[in-house]
N, C-alpha and C positions, 0 to 999 in steps of 0.2 A: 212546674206549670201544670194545671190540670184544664183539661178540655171537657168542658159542661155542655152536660146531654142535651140541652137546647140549642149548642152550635152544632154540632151534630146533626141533630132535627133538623135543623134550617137551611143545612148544608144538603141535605136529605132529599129536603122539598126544592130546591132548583134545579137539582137531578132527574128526579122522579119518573116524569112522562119520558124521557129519553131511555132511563133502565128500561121501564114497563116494554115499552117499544122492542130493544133488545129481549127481554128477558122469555117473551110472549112469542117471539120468531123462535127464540131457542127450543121453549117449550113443544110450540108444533114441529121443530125438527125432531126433538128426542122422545117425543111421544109414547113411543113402545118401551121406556125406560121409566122405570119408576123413579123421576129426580127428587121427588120428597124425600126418599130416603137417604139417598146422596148430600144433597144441600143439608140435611141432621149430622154428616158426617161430616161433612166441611166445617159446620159450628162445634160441632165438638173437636175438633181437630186442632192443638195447641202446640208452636214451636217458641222453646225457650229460648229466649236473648240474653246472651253471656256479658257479663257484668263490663269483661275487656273491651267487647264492642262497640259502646255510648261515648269512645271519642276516636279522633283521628289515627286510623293507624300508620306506619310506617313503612319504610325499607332500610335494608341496611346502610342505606345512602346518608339519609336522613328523614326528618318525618316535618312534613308542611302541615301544621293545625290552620283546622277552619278562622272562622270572622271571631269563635268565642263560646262562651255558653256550656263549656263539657262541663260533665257533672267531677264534683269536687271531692264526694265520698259517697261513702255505699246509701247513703241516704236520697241521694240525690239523684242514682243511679234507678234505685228502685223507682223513684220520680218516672222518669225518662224511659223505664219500659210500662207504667201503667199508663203513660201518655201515648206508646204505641199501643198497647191493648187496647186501649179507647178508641183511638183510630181504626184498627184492622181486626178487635174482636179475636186474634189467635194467637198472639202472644201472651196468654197468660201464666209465665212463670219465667225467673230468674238466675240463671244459675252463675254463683260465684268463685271465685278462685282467688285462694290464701298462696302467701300473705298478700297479694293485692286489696284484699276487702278481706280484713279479719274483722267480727264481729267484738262491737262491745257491749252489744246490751239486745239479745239474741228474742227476747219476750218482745221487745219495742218495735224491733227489725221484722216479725211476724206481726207485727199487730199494722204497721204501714204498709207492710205488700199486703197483707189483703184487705184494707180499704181500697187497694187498685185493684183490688182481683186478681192476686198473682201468689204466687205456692214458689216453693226456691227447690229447683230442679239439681239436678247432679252436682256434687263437690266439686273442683278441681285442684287438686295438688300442685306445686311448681318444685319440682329438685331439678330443673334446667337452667335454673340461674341461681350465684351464686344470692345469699340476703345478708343484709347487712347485721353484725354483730354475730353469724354461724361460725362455730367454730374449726367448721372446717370447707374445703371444696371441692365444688363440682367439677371441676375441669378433667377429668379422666373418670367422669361416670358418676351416676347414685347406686342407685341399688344393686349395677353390677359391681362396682369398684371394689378394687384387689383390698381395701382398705377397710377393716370391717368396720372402724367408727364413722366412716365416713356411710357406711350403710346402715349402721343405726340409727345415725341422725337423719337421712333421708324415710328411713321406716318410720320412727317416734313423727315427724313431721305431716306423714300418713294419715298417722292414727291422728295429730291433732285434727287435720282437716274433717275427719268422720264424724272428731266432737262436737266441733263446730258443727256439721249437720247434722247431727241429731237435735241441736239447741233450735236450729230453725226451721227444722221437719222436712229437714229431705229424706232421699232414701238413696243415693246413688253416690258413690265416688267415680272419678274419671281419674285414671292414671295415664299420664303421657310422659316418658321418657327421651329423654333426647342423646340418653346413651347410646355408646356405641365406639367407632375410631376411625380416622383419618388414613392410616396408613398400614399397609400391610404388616405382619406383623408386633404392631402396635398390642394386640390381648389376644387372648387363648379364647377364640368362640365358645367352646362347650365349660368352660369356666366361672365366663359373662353371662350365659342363661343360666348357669347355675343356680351365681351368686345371686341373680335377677329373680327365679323364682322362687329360691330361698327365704327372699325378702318381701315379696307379692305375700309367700304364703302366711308371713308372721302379721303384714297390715290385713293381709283375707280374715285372719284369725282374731280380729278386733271389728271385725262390721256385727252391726247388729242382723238379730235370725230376717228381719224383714228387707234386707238390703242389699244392692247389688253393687258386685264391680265392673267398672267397664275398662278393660285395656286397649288401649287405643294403638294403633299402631301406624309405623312414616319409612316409606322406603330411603330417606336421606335426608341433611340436615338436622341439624349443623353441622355431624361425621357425614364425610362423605365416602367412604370406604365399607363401614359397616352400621348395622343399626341391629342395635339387641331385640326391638320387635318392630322391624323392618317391613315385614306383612300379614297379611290376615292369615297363614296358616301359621307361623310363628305367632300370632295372638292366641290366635283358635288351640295349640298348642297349650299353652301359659294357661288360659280360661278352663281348659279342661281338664287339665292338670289340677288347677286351683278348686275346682269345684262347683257348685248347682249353681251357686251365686255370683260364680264367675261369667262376664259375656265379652264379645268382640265387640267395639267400637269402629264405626267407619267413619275415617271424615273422607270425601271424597277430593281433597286434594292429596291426599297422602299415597297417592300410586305412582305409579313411571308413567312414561305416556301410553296411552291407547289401553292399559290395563281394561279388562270387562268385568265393571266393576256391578254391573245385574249378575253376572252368572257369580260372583264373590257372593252377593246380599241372596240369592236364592239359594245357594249352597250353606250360609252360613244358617237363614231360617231352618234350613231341613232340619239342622244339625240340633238346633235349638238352643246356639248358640250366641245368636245376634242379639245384642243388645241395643244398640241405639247409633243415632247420625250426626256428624256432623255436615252441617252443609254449606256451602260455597259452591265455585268454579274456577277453573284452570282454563288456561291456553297453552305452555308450556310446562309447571312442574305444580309447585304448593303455590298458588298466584293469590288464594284470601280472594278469588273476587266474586260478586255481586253473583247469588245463586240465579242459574238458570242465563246469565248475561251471554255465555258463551256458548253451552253446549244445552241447549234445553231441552232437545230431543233426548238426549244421553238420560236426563234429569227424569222424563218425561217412561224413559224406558226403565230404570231402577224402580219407583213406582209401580209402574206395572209386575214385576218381578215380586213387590212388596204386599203388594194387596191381594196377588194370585195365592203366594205363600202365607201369610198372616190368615187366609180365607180358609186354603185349604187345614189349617190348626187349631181355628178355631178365637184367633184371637181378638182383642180388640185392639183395632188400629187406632185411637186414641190413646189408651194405656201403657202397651204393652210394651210397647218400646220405647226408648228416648229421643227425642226430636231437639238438634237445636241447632243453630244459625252459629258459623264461627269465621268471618270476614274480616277482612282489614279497607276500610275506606279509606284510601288514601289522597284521592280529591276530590271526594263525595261527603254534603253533609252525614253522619253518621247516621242520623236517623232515617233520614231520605233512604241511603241506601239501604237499611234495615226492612223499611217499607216493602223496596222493592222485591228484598229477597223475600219476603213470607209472602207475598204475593202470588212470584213463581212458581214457589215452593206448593203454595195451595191449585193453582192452574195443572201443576203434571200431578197432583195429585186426583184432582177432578178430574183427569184423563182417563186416568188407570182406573177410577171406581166406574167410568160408561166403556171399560172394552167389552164386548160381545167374549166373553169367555165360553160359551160353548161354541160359536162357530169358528174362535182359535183353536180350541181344543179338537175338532173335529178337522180343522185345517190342516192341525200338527198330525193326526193319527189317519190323514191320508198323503202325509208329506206332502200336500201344496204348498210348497213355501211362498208362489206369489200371492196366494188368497192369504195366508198368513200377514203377509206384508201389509195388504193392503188394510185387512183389518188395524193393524197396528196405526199406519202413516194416515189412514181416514180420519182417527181419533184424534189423534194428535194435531190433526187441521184442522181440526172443527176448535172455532172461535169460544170459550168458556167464561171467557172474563164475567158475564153478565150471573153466569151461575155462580161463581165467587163472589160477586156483589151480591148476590140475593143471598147469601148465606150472611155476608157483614151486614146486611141492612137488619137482617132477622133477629142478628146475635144484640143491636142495637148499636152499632160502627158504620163509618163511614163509607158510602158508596163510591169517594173516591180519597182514600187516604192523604195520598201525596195534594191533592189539590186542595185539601181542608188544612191540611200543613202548611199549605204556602199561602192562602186565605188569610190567615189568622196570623201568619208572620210568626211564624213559631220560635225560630234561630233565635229571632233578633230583642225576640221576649225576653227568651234564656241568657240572652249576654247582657241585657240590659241588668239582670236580674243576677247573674253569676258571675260578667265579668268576661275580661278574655284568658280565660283558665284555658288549662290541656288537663285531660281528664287523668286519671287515679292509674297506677298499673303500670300502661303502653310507655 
């Protein structure tokens, strides 16, 4: 379904005088802040939607699909995030994951994303499950496994995912492992990094010069005893190891509880090791849920951590790093929830570009921690939304996403149109 820039428009103008109202009080509060320059960065500011995410996801339980409408194949998918990019103006790009979406026809598949405006962001590999017709399995590891074919064929599988993205202009692989063991005993730790880097460095050794790795790392599950890259210094470990083009991947559910996961993302930028996000939220461990639902302050603080350091290096926080949305809706339309997460996502990011970085800086190097604080919690209180709308109204998206979604019946377009399908993958 594509949403034409006249519904939009018109969506626009029954808004309008209510943004202005908001947007014009925000202005006189921030005054002494150059927000032009900010709101260019919120427009240029793009979080990729993973291919897995455009239908219902799961629990080990079982999984309750919506009314209908999931997209059917990668074609359909690509659909379904240039109809968020329409919406919210910062989704623009896709990142897919083999074999879920293998490509057949990689010129065609580029020539459709970007009629939506959309570039195909990081690879993702799968040696976590086993696929149909492999000749061998996963069940006691890929790339660390005691069994060398069984880590040839998790490496070969590597390199295909890279070809695939090189046919449709990515530049990023995402390696997630769900290696590791269950029970004491079970493998020789310094064996399993071995065999693990062993095999990192033979797929490192097939990227192309312009391309990065991202190793991503999960303190448990599906082992719950060990995890071969269990956390960011065991990633950070492997990336350094492997080389310039190696980086850490954060998803932020992938910690134990209460992990501080600003002082990880500020330590890993020093390093110049970090490479990109995943984003969601937790309440208790990897929960897949809705970024910013839970903890947005937390959300709200990594940001800041992120723009302090990206600033102090010189980088650009659009480029430089990988951005991307990796959730499980499990009785949330997908897209709704989608919405909401780049939403969030862009709100603590708005935050952290208006902190008073000298009067923190001067806060810290007279140890005030309460003036410190209050810098921090004042920002974080102050209402932004209106500045993230002027940034979509600008980019030419909706001033209120979800509510031009639900306007225009968008679901019930898609089912009407696709059927009551469960979507590719999940």
């Amino acid at each position: 379904m594509n949403i034409e820039q006249n519904q939009i428009e018109k969506h626009n103008d029954s808004l309008l005088t209510t943004h202005q109202r908001k947007f014009a009080f925000l202005q006189e509060e921030w005054e002494h802040v150059d927000l032009e320059s900010v709101i260019q960065k919120l427009v240029d500011f793009q979080i990729a939607i993973p291919s897995w995410a455009l239908g219902t996801g799961g629990t080990r339980f079982g999984r309750f699909a919506i009314a209908g409408g999931e997209p059917r194949n990668i074609e359909e998918k690509i659909e379904d995030v240039g109809l968020l990019h329409a919406l919210n103006g910062s989704s623009g790009a896709i990142s897919l994951h083999i074999p879920w979406d293998i490509p057949q026809n990689a010129e065609q598949l580029r020539q459709l994303a970007s009629g939506y405006g959309l570039k195909f962001d990081a690879m993702n590999s799968n040696t976590f499950q086993d696929q149909a017709g492999s000749a061998h399995s996963y069940k006691f590891g890929s790339l660390q496994n005691i069994n060398k074919d069984v880590r040839k064929q998790a490496i070969e599988h590597n390199i295909e995912v890279i070809k695939h993205g090189i046919a449709l202009g990515s530049e990023a692989l995402t390696v997630w492992l769900a290696d590791g063991s269950c029970f004491p005993g079970q493998l020789n730790f310094r064996r399993a990094f071995e065999n693990t880097l062993e095999s990192l460095q033979e797929i490192y050794s097939a990227l192309p010069e312009d391309w990065k790795m991202f190793v991503e790392y999960k303190a448990f599950e599906p082992n719950f005893y060990s995890t071969t890259v269990g956390d960011w210094g065991q990633s950070l470990l492997y990336a350094s190891k492997l080389g310039k083009k190696a980086y850490t991947l954060v998803d932020l559910g992938h910690h134990l509880p209460n992990a501080n996961i600003e002082q990880i993302v500020a330590l890993l930028l020093m390093e110049g090791k970090l490479g990109g996000f995943h984003f969601n939220d937790s309440k208790y461990g990897d929960d897949d849920l809705t970024a910013g639902s839970i903890k947005p302050y937390q959300l709200f603080l990594i940001f800041n951590e992120l723009v302090e350091g990206m600033d102090a290096k010189g980088m650009n926080h659009a480029r430089d790093l990988g951005w991307m949305i990796d959730a499980s809706h499990n009785v949330k339309d997908p897209l709704e929830d989608l919405l909401q997460s780049v939403e969030a996502i862009m709100i603590a990011y708005a935050q952290a570009l208006l902190v008073d970085r000298k009067a923190l800086s001067e806060a810290q190097q007279n140890n005030d921690v309460a003036k410190a604080q209050e810098i921090l919690q004042n920002t974080f209180r102050s209402d932004l939304r209106a500045l993230v709308a002027e940034a979509r109204l600008r980019a030419g998206a909706a001033l209120s996403p979800i509510g031009l979604y639900r306007y225009l019946n968008v679901r019930n377009t898609l089912v009407n149109h696709r059927g009551k399908t469960t979507a590719t993958g999940l």
